[in-house]
C-alpha positions in Angstrom: 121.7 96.3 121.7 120.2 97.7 118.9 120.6 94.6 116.8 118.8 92.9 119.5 115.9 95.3 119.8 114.8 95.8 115.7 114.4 91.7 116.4 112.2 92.1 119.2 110.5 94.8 117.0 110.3 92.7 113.9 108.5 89.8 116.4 105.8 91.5 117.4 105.4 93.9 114.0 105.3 90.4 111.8 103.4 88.2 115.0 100.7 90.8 114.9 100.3 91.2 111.7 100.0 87.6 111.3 97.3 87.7 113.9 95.1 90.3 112.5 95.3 88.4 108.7 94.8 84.9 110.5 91.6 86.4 112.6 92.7 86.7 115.9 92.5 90.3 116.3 89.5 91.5 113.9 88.5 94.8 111.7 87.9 97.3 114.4 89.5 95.5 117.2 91.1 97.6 120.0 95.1 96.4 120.3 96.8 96.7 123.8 99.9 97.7 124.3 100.9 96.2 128.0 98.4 93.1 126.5 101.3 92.5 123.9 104.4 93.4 126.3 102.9 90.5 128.9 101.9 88.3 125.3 106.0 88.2 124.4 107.8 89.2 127.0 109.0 92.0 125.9 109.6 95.7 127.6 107.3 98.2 126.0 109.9 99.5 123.7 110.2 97.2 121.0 106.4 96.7 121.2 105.7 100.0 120.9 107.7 100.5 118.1 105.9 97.8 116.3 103.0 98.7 117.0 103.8 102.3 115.3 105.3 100.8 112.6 101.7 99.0 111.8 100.1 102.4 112.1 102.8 103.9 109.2 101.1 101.2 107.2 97.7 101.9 107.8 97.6 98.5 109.5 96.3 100.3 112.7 95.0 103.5 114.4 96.3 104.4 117.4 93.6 105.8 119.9 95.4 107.8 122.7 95.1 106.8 126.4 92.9 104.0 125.2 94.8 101.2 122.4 95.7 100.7 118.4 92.1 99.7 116.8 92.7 97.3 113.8 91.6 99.3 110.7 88.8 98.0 108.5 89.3 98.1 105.0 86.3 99.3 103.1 85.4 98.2 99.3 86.2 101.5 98.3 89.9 100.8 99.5 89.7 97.5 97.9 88.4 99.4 94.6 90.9 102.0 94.5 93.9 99.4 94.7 92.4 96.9 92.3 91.9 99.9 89.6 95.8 100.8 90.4 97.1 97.1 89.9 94.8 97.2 86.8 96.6 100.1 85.6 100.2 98.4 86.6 99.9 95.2 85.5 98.1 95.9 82.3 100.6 98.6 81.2 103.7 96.3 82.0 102.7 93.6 80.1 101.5 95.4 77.4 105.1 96.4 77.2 106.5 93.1 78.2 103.9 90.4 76.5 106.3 89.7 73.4 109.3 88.9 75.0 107.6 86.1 77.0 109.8 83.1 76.7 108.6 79.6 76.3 109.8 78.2 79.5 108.9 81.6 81.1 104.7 80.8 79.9 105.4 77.2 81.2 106.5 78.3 84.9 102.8 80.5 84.5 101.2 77.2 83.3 103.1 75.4 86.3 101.7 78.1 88.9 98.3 77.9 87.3 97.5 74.7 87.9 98.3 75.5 91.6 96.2 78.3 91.8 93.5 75.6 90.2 94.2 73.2 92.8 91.5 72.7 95.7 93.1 73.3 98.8 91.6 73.5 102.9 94.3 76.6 103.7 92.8 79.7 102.4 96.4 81.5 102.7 97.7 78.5 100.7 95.3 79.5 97.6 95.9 83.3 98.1 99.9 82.6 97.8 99.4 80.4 94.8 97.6 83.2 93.0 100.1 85.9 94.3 103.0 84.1 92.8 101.3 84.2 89.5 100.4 87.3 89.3 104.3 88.7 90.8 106.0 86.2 88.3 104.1 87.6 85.6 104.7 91.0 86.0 108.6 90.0 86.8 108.7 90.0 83.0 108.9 93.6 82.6 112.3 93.6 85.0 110.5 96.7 86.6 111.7 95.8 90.2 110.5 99.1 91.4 107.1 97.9 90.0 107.0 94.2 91.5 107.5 96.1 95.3 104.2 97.6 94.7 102.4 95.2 93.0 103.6 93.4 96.1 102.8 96.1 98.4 99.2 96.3 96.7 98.7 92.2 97.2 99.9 92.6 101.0 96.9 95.1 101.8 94.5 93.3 99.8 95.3 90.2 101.8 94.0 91.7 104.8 90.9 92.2 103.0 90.7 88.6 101.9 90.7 87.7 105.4 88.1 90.4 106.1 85.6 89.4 103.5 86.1 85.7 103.2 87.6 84.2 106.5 84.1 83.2 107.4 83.1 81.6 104.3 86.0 79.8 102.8 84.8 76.4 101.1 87.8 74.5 99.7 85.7 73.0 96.7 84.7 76.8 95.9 87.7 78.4 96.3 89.8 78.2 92.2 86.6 80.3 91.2 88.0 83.7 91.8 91.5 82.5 89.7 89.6 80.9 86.8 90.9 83.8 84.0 94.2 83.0 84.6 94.3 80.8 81.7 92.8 82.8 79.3 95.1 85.3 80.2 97.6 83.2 79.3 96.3 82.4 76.1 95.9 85.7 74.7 99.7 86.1 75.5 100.1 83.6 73.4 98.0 84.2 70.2 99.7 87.7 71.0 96.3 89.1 71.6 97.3 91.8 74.6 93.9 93.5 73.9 92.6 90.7 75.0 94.9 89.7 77.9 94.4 92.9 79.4 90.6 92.3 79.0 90.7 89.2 80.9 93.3 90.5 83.7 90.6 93.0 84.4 87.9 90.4 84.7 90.4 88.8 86.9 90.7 91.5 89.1 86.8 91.9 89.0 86.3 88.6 90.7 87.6 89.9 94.3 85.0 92.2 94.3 82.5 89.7 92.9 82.7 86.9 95.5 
């Protein structure tokens, strides 16, 4: 029974997350309970739960007697967790850049091009360039480290859809990935000064667009 009920649970906690980065429930937006038990199906158990789970995550607020408002993410939020992945994915690969293998800098070459590649799907583009950035910092072998950096990219996808849902142009959209390469240059003139220069330029360009 309890099997059966963490499933229910993970339906609606993964459904409505999906729903507020895909648009349908917006920064701000009051989330009903007894809307969501007659949306699945469900009693108000599992839905409940889910929806207190969100909350843990600072995915929502809950407002007593009244709903769960979607939280808006602010720049400073956005800010604060691009200066932390800064900080851990320049450090790592400062530690990490040398033992680089070839076919490892041809998978980054390989998930490059992706990123570089124009695409209608928004999501599509923000996965490419989230694989690139997880793979790269999979070279230190830090796991504990890739669970935040992948943490840190989950939140900030929420922002993406906050800042740019409304103005995604598929012949625009590479812009905001184009230091990848250089990045992956200086790693290989073994220039980390200068990879970790262009990471942070990287970074930069969230805020920029």
């Amino acid at each position: 029974m309890k099997k059966e009920k963490d499933s229910l649970k993970s339906i609606v906690y993964q459904q409505t997350l999906d729903g507020i980065i895909k648009g349908e429930y917006k920064a701000n937006q009051i989330i009903n309970e007894q809307e969501l038990v007659e949306k699945f199906g469900f009693s108000k158990s599992p839905v409940r739960e889910a929806l207190i789970s969100l909350c843990n995550e600072g995915v929502l607020r809950n407002i007593p007697r009244y709903g769960y408002e979607v939280i808006r993410l602010t720049g400073k939020d956005v800010n604060e967790i691009l200066r932390f992945r800064f900080f851990l994915e320049g450090g790592l690969l400062r530690d990490c850049y040398t033992f680089i293998a070839q076919d490892q800098m041809d998978e980054l070459y390989r998930l490059d091009d992706l990123c570089n590649a124009s695409v209608d799907d928004m999501w599509v583009h923000w996965d490419h360039n989230m694989r690139f950035h997880l793979y790269l910092l999979s070279r230190s072998g830090n796991t504990y480290a890739y669970q935040q950096l992948e943490k840190s990219m989950g939140i900030l996808k929420r922002a993406y859809a906050q800042f740019y849902w409304d103005k995604w142009d598929a012949e625009y959209n590479p812009i905001d990935m184009r230091y990848h390469r250089d990045i992956l240059a200086c790693i290989k003139n073994r220039d980390i000064d200068g990879a970790i220069q262009k990471l942070e330029l990287d970074l930069q360009e969230f805020r920029s667009n």
